[in-house]
C-alpha positions in Angstrom: 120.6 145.7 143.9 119.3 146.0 140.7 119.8 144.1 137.5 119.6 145.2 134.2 118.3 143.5 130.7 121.7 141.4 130.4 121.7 139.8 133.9 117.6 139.3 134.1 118.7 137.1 130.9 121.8 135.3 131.8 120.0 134.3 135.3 116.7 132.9 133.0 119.7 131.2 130.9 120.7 129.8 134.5 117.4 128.8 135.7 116.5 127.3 132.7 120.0 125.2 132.4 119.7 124.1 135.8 115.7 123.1 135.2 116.9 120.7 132.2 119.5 119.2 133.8 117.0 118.7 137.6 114.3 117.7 135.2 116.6 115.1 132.8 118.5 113.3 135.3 115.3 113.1 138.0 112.2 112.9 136.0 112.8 109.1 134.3 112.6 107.6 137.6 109.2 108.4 138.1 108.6 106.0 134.5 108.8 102.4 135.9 107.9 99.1 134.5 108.4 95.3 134.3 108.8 92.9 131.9 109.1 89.2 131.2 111.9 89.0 128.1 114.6 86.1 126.8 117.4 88.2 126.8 119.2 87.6 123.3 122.8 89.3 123.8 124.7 91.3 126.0 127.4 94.5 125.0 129.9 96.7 126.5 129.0 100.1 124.7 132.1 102.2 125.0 132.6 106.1 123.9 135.6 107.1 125.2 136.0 106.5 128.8 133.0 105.7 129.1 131.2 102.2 129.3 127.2 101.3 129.2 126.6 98.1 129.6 123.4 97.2 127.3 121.0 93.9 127.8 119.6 92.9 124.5 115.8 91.2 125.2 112.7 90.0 123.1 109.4 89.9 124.9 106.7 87.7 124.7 104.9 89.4 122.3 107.8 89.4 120.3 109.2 92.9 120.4 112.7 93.8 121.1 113.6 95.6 123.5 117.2 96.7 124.8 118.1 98.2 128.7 121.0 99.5 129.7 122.5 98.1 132.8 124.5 101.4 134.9 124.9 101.8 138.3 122.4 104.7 139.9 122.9 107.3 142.8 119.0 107.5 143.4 118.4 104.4 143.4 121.3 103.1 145.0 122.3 100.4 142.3 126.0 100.0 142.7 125.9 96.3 141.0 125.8 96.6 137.5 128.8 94.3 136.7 127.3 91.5 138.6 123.7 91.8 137.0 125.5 92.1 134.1 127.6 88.9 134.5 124.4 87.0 135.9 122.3 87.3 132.7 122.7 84.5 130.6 121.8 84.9 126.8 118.7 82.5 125.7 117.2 82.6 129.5 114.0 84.1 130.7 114.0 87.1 133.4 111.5 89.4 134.8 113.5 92.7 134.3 112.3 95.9 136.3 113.3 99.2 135.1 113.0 102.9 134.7 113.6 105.5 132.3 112.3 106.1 128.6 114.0 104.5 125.4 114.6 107.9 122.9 116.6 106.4 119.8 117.7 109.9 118.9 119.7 110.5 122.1 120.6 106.8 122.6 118.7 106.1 125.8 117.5 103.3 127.0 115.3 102.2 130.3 117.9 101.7 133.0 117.2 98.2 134.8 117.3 98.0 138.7 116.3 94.4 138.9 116.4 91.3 137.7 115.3 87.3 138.4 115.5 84.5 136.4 111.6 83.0 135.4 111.9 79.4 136.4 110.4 77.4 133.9 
């Protein structure tokens, strides 16, 4: 079998889709970090069906910083609403998470964990 000009392009089209979308939805889990933050206020996002539950947090060098709180197939996180309903505004947490915080898209570092800093 041989393919011409129009289907050597519409399988690079393809390969290239299905690239992004491998690359996109796998790649941020390989970015991981924790932080110590005072989590300031808590939000349902919602766009249409949709809801992303978002964790408000200022660290202790004083930047803000906001997570969003979803539920993940690869890292088996099925908890959101309860992680979501134990973080109390004002209190101090160690907060692991993954991902990469691009404004322009409206993503934010996914967390996995949480536990309160005892004081």
């Amino acid at each position: 079998m041989r393919l011409n000009s129009q289907g050597c392009a519409r399988a690079a089209v393809v390969g290239l889709a299905l690239l992004a979308v491998t690359t996109c939805s796998t790649l941020p889990h390989f970015s991981r970090e924790v932080y110590t933050a005072r989590v300031t206020d808590k939000q349902v996002k919602r766009k249409d069906k949709d809801d992303k539950y978002l964790v408000f947090t200022k660290l202790n060098d004083g930047s803000v910083r906001v997570f969003e709180n979803t539920d993940s197939l690869l890292e088996f996180k099925w908890n959101s609403s309860d992680v979501q309903g134990q973080l109390e505004v004002g209190k101090n947490y160690n907060i692991s998470a993954y991902g990469w915080r691009i404004p322009f898209f409206s993503c934010y570092e996914n967390i996995t964990e949480v536990a309160e800093v005892k004081k």
